[in-house]
Backbone as numpy.savetxt, mean C-alpha at the origin, in Angstrom:
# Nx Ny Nz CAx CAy CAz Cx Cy Cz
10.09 -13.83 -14.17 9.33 -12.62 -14.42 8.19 -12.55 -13.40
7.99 -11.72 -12.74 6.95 -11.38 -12.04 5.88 -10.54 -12.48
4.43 -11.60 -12.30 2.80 -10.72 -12.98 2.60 -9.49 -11.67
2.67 -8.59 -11.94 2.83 -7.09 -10.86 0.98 -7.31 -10.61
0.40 -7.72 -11.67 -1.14 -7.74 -11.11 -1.90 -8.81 -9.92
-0.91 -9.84 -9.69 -0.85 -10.38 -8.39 -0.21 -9.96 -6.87
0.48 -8.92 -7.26 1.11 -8.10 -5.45 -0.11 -7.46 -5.27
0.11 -7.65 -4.19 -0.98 -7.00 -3.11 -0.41 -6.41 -1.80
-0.53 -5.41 -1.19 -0.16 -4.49 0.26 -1.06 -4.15 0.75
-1.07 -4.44 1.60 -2.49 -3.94 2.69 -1.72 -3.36 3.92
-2.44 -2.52 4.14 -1.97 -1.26 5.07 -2.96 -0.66 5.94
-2.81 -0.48 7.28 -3.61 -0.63 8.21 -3.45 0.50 9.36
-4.02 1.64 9.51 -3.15 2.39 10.41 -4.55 2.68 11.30
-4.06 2.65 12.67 -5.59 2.41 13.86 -5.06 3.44 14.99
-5.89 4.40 15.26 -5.02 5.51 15.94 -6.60 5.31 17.14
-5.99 5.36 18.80 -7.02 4.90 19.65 -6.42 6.53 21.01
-7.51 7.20 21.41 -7.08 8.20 22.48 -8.11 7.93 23.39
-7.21 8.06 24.20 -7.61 7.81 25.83 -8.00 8.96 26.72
-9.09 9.70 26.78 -9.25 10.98 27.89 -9.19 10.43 29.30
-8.48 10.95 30.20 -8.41 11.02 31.44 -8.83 11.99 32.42
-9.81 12.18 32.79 -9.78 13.63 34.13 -10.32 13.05 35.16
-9.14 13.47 35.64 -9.48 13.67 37.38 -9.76 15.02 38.57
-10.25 14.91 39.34 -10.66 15.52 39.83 -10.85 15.81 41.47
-9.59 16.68 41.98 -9.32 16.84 43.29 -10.05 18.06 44.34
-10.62 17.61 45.39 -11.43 18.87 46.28 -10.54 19.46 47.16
-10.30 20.61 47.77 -9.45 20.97 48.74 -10.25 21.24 50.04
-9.92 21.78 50.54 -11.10 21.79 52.14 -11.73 23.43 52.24
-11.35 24.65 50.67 -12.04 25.30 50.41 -13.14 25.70 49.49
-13.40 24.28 48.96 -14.19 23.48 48.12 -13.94 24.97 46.60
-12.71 23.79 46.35 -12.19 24.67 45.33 -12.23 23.75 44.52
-12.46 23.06 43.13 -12.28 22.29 42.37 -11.16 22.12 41.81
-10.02 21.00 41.31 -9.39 21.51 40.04 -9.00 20.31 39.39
-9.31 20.85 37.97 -9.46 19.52 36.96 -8.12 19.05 35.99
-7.59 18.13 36.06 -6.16 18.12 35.55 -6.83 16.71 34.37
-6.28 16.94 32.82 -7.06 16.18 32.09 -5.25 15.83 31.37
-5.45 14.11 31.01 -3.93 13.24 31.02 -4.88 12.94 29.39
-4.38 13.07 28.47 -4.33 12.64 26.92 -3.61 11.50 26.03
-3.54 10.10 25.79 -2.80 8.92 25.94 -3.39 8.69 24.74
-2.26 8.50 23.62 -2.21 8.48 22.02 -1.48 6.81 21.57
-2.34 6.35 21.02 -1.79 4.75 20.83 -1.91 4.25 19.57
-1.15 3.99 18.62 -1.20 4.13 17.58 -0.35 2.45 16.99
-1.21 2.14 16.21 -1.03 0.62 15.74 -0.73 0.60 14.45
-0.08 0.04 13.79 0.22 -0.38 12.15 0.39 -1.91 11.96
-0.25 -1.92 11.03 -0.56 -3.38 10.84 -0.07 -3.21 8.84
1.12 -4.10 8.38 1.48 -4.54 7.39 1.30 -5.46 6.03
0.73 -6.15 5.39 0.51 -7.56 4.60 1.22 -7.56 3.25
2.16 -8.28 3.31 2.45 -8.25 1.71 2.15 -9.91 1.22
1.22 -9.89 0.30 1.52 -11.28 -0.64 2.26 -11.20 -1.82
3.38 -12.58 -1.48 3.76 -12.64 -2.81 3.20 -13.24 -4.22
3.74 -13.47 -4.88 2.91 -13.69 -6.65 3.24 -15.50 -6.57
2.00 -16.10 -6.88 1.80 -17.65 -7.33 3.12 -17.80 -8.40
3.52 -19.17 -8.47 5.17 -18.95 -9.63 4.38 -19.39 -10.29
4.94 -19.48 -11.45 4.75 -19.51 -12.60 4.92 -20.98 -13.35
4.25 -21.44 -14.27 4.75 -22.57 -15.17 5.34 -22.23 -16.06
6.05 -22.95 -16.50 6.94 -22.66 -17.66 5.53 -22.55 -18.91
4.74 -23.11 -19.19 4.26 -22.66 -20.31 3.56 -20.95 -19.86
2.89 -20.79 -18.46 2.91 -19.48 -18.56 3.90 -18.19 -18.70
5.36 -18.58 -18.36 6.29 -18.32 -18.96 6.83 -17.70 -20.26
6.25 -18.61 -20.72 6.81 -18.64 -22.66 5.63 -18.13 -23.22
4.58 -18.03 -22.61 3.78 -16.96 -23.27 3.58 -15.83 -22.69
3.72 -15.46 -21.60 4.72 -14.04 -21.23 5.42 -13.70 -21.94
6.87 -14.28 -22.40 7.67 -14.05 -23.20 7.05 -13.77 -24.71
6.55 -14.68 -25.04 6.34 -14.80 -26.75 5.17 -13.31 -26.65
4.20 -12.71 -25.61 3.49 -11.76 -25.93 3.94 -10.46 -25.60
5.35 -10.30 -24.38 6.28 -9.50 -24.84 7.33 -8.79 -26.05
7.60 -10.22 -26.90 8.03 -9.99 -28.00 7.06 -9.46 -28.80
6.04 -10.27 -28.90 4.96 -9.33 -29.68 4.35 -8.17 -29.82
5.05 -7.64 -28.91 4.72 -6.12 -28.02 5.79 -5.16 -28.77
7.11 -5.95 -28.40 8.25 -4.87 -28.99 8.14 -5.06 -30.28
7.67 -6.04 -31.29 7.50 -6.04 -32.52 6.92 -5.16 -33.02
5.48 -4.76 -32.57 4.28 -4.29 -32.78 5.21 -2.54 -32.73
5.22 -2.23 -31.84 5.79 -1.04 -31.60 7.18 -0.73 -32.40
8.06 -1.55 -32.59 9.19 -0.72 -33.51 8.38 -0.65 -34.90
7.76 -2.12 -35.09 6.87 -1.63 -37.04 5.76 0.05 -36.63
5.46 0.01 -35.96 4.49 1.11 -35.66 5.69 2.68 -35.50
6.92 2.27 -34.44 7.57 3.80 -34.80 8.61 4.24 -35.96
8.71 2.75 -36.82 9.31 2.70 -38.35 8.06 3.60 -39.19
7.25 2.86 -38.92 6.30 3.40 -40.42 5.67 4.95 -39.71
5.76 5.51 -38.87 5.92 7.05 -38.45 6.75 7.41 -38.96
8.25 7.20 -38.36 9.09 8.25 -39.04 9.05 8.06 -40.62
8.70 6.80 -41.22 9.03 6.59 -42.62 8.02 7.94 -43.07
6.99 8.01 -42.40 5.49 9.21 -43.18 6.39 10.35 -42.96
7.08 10.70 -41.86 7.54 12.19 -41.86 8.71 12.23 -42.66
């Protein structure tokens, strides 16, 4: 059985832009500006898995599961029994 309150995901997304302009003269001293845009984009993942378990944490997992479905069928018996 796996405790779901021990997973953990970590997720990481790093987005980095690069401006470029350059800038060329002609010999009628005309300017012209040409601009290059460079998009770099990183993801970074982590999954931990769950510590195992001992058998006595185990069996009381179990035994407080049962106690769970117990609890709940006496609880949706004595409903329908009122209606």
């Amino acid at each position: 059985m796996t405790d779901v309150s021990q997973l953990s995901l970590s997720m990481t997304n790093t987005t980095h832009t690069n401006n470029i302009t350059t800038a060329t003269t002609n010999t009628t001293n005309t300017t012209t500006t040409t601009t290059t845009t460079t998009t770099t984009t990183t993801t970074t993942t982590t999954t931990t898995t769950p510590t195992p378990k001992t058998t006595s944490q185990c069996c009381l997992i179990t035994f407080r599961m049962f106690l769970w479905i117990i609890r709940n069928t006496l609880f949706t018996l004595s409903t329908l029994h009122l209606q």
